[in-house]
C-alpha positions, 0 to 999 in steps of 0.5 A: 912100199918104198914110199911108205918106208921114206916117209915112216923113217922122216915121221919117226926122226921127225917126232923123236926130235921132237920128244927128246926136246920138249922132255928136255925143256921139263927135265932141265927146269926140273934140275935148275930147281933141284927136283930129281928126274927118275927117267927120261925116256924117248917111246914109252916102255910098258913092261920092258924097254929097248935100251936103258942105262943110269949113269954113275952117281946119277937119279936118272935112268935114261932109256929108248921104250918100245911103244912110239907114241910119245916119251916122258920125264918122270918127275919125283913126287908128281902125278902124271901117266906113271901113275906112281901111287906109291911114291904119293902116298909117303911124306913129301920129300924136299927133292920132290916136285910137290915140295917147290913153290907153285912158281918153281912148278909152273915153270917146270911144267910150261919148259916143255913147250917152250922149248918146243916153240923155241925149237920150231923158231930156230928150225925157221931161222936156220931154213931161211938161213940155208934156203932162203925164202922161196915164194910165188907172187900172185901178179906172177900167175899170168894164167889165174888159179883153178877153183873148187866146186865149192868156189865156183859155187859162190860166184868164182870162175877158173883163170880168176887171179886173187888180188885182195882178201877185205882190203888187203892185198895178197902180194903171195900165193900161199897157205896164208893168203888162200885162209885170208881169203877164207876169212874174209867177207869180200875178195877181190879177184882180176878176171880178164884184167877187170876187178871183180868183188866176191862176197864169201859166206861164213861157212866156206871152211865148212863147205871146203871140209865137207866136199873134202876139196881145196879151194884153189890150186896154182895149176893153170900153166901149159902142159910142156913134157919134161920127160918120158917115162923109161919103160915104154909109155903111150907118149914113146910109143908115139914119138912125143919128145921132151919139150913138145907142148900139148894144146889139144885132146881130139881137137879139145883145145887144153891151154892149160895142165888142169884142163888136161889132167881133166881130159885124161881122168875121163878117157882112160885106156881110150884112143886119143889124137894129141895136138902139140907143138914142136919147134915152132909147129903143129902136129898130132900123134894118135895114141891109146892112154892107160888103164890110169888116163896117163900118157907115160910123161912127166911135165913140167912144173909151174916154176918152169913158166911163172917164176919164183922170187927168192930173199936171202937172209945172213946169220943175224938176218935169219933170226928176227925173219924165222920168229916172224915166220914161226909166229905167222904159222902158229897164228895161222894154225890157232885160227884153223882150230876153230873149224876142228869143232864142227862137225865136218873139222871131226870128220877131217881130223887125222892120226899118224897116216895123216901126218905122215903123209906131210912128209914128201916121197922122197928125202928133201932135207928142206921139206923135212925140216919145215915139216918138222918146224910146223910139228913143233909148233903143234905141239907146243900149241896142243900140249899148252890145251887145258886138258887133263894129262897135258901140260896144260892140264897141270898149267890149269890147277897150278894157276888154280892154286895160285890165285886161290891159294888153295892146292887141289887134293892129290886125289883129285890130280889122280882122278883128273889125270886118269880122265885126261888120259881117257880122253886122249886115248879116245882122241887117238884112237878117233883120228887114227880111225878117220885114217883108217877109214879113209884108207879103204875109201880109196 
């Protein structure tokens, strides 16, 4: 339950910096053009609202609604989810949205996202900042990566080490370098120090969605216990001690944490003989794991055996490194969105479990922040969609207008936003099932 609680309040704070922001991006073109803002409103506020007030000698209610799914600035004399029939059927008024040149709109409706872009680069810059860059380099990883059974099917073998996507060497072990190697045609892996090249079929997104799996992970590292569980655990039981090595199960040889992990998932609540070393020398303990195949230890993670490098950026250096990382990232997420129409990218589409899932279970500042940043970049992205109801929607039938000279009817902006807000609603409703689903799957 706490972690629940954890996560919901970063998921919470999270998009309602978001909003706040991207409504400001809308309410401050808005202003700059002398158009009035009616409300601006974080959650959505159907019949009733948490909190409101409208400052003296001000057009604009600002308030706090009750549904969280969003907010909005409601713009005089603009057809969108207030659906304000009213207000449209009278004489157009110059303070009103529908007055101002077509260029005057456009910049209205695109200031949300990109302030939401802009956002995400500044959150960027300021971790970098803060933090620096954190990474992994792949000739660091002494002991190879793990694979996927959808890896292994098309010809690569546990202790591989990634050296080239085509021609390009991966100097990092990260999200991009694993959808480089997606991508490719041919990889280039170092197996026992020998160049091995590996030709991957088209499909493998699909492959990877439809097992639901990864395709690598960096887990091949010694299972060295950092710790033991307070309570009384197999591991105390038996007299394990922080920094013992465990190398074999039953006389199994584990070199490695993932072939452990493997072990354990398949001797649950079994007696089982634990060889380690401890200063130096062998021993072995007997043990009964848990219902869960535990032993009741924490270990010690991969940055304790392969080391990380870290860069470390000024105030003016952190800039120029956090628009390159902000642009990497919605580069990377613009090329996934093509595997979200298969059928397999359908089924892996998830609704606010999902993201708030991103959020780790305990409150990381630096974690928050870089989730939050990937958020903003998503947004701006899936809100710039030419889509009915979304900004790119209104981006559409601005750029119709302007090549056209031709306005699109008022009847049918209404017509077109209630089909967008249709769809959207199915949208929802479809990747909150998928949680839904998921959830019970388990």
């Amino acid at each position: 339950m706490e972690t629940f609680l954890i996560k919901a309040l970063q998921l919470i704070l999270s998009l309602s910096i978001l909003v706040i922001v991207h409504e400001f991006g809308h309410f401050l073109f808005a202003r700059l053009f002398k158009v009035r803002v009616e409300k601006f409103y974080l959650f959505f506020d159907p019949w009733f609202s948490l909190f409101k007030f409208k400052p003296k000698n001000s057009d604009t209610e600002y308030g706090i609604g009750w549904l969280p799914l969003g907010g909005y600035c409601k713009i005089s004399g603009m057809i969108d989810e207030s659906m304000d029939k009213e207000q449209m059927a009278e004489p157009a008024k110059p303070y009103e949205f529908r007055s101002k040149p077509a260029g005057q709109r456009l910049l209205i409706m695109i200031g949300g996202v990109l302030f939401n872009f802009l956002l995400a680069l500044f959150i960027y810059s300021m971790i970098l900042l803060a933090w620096g860059d954190s990474y992994m380099p792949m000739k660091n990883l002494k002991m190879g990566l793990s694979y996927s059974e959808p890896a292994k099917n098309i010809g690569f073998q546990d202790g591989d080490l990634l050296y080239k996507a085509n021609d390009d060497v991966l100097e990092r072990y990260e999200q991009n370098s694993i959808r480089k190697v997606i991508n490719a045609k041919t990889v280039t892996v170092l197996r026992d120090g020998v160049e091995t090249v590996i030709p991957i079929p088209e499909d493998m997104m699909q492959r990877l969605m439809r097992e639901k799996t990864y395709f690598a992970s960096a887990d091949r590292f010694p299972m060295v216990i950092s710790s033991l569980y307070e309570e009384e655990s197999p591991a105390k039981v038996a007299g394990l001690m922080a920094n013992d090595s465990i190398v074999s199960f039953n006389g199994v040889s584990v070199p490695t944490f993932v072939e452990a992990n493997e072990f354990l998932d398949q001797n649950k609540n079994a007696e089982v003989e634990v060889g380690f070393y401890r200063n130096g020398m062998k021993q072995t303990v007997v043990l009964t794991t848990t219902e869960e195949g535990k032993l009741g230890v924490y270990v010690k993670s991969l940055a304790d055996f392969f080391p990380l490098e870290t860069q470390t950026y000024g105030f003016l250096e952190s800039f120029p490194a956090g628009i390159k990382l902000g642009v990497n990232t919605l580069k990377g997420y613009v090329s996934d969105m093509k595997h979200v129409f298969s059928k397999e990218g359908a089924t892996s589409l998830g609704g606010f479990g999902t993201i708030g899932n991103m959020f780790p279970a305990k409150w990381d500042w630096r974690r928050f922040w870089e989730q939050t940043a990937f958020l903003s970049i998503i947004l701006a992205f899936m809100n710039i969609l030419p889509i009915p109801a979304l900004d790119g929607g209104h981006v559409m039938f601005l750029l119709y207008e302007v090549v056209t000279r031709r306005k699109p009817s008022d009847k049918f902006l209404e017509y077109a936003q209630i089909t967008g807000m249709f769809l959207l609603l199915g949208l929802l409703l479809y990747a909150n099932g998928n949680d839904i689903l998921r959830m019970f799957a388990k």
